[in-house]
N, CA, C and O of each residue as an XYZ file, in Angstrom:
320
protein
N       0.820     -1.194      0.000
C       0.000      0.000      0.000
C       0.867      1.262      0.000
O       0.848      1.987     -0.994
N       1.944      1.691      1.503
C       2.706      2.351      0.805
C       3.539      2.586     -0.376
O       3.759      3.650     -0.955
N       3.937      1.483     -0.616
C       4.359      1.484     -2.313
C       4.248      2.240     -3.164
O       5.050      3.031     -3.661
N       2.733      1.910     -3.463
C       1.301      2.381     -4.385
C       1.694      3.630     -4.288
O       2.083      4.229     -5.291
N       1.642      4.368     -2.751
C       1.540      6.075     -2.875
C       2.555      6.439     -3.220
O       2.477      7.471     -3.887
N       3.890      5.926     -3.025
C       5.294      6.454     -3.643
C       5.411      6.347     -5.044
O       6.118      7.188     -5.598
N       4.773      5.347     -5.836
C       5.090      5.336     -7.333
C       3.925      6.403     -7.407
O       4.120      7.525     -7.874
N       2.896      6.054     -6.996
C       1.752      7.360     -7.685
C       2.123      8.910     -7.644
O       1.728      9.888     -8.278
N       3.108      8.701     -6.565
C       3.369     10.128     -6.157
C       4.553     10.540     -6.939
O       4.818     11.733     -7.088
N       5.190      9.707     -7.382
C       7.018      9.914     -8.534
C       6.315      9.974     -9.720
O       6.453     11.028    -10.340
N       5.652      9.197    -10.170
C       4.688      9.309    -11.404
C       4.338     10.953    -11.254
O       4.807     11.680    -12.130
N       3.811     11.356    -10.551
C       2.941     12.519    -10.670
C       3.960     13.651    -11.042
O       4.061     14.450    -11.973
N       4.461     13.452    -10.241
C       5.773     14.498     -9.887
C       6.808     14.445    -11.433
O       7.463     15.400    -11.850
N       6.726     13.133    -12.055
C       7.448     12.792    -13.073
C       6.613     14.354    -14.248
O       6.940     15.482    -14.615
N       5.427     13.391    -14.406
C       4.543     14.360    -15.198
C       4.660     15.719    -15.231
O       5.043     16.319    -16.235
N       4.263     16.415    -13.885
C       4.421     17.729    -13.422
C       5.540     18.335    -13.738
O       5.428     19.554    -13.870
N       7.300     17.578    -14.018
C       8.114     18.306    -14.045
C       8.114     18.327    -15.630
O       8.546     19.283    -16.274
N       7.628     17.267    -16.149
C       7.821     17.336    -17.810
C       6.804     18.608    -18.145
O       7.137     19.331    -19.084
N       5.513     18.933    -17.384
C       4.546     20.178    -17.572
C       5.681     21.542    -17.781
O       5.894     22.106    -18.854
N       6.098     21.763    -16.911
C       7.150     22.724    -16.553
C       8.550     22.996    -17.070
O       9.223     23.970    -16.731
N       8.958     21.982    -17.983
C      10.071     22.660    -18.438
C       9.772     22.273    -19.991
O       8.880     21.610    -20.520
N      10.975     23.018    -20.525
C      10.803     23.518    -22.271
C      11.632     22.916    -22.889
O      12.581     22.486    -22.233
N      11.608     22.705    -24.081
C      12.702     22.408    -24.713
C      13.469     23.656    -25.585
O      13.053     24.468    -26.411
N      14.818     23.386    -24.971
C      16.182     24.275    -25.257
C      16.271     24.873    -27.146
O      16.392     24.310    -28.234
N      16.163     25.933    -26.783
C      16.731     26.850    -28.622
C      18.041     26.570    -28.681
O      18.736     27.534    -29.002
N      18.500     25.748    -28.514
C      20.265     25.744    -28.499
C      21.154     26.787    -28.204
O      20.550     27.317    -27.271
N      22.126     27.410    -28.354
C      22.323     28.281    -28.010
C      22.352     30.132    -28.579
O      22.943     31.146    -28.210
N      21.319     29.771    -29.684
C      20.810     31.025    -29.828
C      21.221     30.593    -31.419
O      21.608     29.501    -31.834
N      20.957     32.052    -32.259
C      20.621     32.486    -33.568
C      21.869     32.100    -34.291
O      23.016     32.142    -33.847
N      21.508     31.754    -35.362
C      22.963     31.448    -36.072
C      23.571     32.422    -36.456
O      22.894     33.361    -36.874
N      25.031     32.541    -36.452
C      25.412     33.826    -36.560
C      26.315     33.426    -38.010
O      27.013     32.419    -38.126
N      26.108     34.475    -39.057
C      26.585     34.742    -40.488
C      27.886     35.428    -40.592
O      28.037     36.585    -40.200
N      28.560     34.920    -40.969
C      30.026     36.198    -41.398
C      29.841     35.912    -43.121
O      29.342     34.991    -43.767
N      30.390     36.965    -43.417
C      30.144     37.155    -45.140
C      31.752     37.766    -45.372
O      32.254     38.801    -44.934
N      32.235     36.881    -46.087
C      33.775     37.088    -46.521
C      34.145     38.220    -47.253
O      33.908     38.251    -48.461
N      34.776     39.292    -46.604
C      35.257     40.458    -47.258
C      36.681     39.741    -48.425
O      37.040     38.565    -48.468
N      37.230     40.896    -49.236
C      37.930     41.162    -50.240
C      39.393     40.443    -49.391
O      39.724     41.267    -48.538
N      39.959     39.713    -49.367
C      41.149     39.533    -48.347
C      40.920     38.642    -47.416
O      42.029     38.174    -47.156
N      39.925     37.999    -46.590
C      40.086     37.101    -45.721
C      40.233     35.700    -46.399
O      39.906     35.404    -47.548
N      40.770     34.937    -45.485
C      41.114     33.813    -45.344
C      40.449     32.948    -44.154
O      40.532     33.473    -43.044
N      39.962     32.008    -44.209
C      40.650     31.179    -42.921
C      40.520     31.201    -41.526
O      39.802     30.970    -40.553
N      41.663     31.626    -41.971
C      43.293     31.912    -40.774
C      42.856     32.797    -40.154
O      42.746     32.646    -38.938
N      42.386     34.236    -40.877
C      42.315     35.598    -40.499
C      40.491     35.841    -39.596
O      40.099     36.600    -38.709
N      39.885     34.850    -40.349
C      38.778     34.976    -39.332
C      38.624     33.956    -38.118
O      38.302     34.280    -36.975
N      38.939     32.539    -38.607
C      39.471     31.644    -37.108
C      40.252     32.582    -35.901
O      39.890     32.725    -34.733
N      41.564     33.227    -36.652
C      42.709     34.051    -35.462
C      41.009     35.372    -34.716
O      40.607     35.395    -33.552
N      40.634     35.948    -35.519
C      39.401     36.696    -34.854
C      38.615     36.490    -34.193
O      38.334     37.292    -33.302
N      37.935     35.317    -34.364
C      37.159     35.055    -33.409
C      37.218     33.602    -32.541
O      36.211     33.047    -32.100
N      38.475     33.144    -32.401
C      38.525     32.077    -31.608
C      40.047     32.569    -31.048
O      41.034     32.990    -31.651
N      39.758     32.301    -29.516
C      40.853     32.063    -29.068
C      41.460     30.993    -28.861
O      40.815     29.951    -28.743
N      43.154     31.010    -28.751
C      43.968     30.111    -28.690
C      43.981     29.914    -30.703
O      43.566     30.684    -31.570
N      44.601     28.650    -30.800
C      45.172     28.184    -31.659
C      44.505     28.294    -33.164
O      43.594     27.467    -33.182
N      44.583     28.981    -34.450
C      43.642     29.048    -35.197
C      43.077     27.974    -35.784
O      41.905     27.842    -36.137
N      44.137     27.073    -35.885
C      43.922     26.195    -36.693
C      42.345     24.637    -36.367
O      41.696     23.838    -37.042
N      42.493     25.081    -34.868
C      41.127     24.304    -34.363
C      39.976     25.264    -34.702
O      38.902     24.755    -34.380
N      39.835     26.576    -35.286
C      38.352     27.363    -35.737
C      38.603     27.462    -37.394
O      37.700     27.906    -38.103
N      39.724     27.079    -37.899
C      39.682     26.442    -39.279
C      39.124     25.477    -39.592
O      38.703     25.186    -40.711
N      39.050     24.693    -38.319
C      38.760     22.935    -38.722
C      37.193     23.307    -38.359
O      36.385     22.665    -39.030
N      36.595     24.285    -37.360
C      35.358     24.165    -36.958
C      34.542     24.664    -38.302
O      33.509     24.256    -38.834
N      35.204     25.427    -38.527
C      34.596     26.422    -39.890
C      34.409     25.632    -41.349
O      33.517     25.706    -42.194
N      35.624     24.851    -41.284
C      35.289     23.882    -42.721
C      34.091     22.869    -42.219
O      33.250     22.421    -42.999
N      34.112     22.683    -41.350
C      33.280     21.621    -41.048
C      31.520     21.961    -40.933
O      30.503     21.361    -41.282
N      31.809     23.216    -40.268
C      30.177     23.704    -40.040
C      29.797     23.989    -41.746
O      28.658     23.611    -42.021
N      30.471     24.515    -42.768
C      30.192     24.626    -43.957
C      30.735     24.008    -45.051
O      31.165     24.397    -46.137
N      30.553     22.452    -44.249
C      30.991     21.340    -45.728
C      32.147     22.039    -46.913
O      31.975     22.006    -48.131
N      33.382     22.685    -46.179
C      33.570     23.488    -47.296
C      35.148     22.325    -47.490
O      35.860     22.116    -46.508
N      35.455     21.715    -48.826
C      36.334     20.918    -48.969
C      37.860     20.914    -48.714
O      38.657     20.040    -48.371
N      37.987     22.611    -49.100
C      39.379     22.790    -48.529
C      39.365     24.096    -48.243
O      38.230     24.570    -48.189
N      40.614     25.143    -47.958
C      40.782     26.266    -47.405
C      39.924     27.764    -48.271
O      39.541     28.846    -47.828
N      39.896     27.216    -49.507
C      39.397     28.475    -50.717
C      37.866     29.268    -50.281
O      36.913     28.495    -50.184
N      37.632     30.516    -50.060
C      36.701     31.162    -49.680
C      36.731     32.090    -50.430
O      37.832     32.494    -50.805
N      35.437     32.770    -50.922
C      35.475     33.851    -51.749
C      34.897     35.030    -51.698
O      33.695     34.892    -51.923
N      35.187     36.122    -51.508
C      34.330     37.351    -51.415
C      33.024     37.297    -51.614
O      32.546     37.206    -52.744
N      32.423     37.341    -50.695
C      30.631     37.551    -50.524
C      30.101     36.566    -50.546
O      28.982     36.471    -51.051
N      31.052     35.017    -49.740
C      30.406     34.211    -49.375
C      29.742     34.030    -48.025
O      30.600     33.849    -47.161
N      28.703     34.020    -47.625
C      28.168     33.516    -46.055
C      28.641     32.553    -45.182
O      27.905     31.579    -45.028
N      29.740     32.581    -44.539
C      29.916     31.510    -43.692
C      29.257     31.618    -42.579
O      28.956     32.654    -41.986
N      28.881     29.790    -42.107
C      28.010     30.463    -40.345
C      28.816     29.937    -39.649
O      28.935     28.723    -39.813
N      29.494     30.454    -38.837
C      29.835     30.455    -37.806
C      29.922     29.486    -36.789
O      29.014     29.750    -36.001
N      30.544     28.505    -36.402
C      30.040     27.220    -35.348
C      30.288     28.141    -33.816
O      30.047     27.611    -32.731
């Protein structure tokens, strides 16, 4: 009998907390860089990642399937 009231009562409580919380936007809006006349790479990884560039080279090819280093003026990259 006590049993009964402890599962009925975790059950409930189970429910109630799934009522109450949300599911996560990840961590917000995707953010766009659009390749000026001169960048590379190198030059926007070294900008906006700290430490080592070459790990926001690898993030950057990767977030935009892009095959190797070549980028071209007034392309949209997003940003990982």
């Amino acid at each position: 009998m006590f049993g009964r009231i402890i599962l009925i009562a975790l059950v409930a409580m189970f429910f109630g907390w799934s009522l109450l919380t949300r599911t996560s936007d990840g961590a917000g809006r995707t953010q766009l860089y659009v390749v000026h006349p001169g960048d590379t790479l190198w030059s926007i990884a070294a900008a906006g990642y700290a430490g080592d560039p070459r790990e926001g080279i690898w993030k950057l090819q990767h977030r935009n399937n892009l095959a190797g280093t070549t980028i071209t003026p007034g392309e949209r990259l997003v940003l990982p």
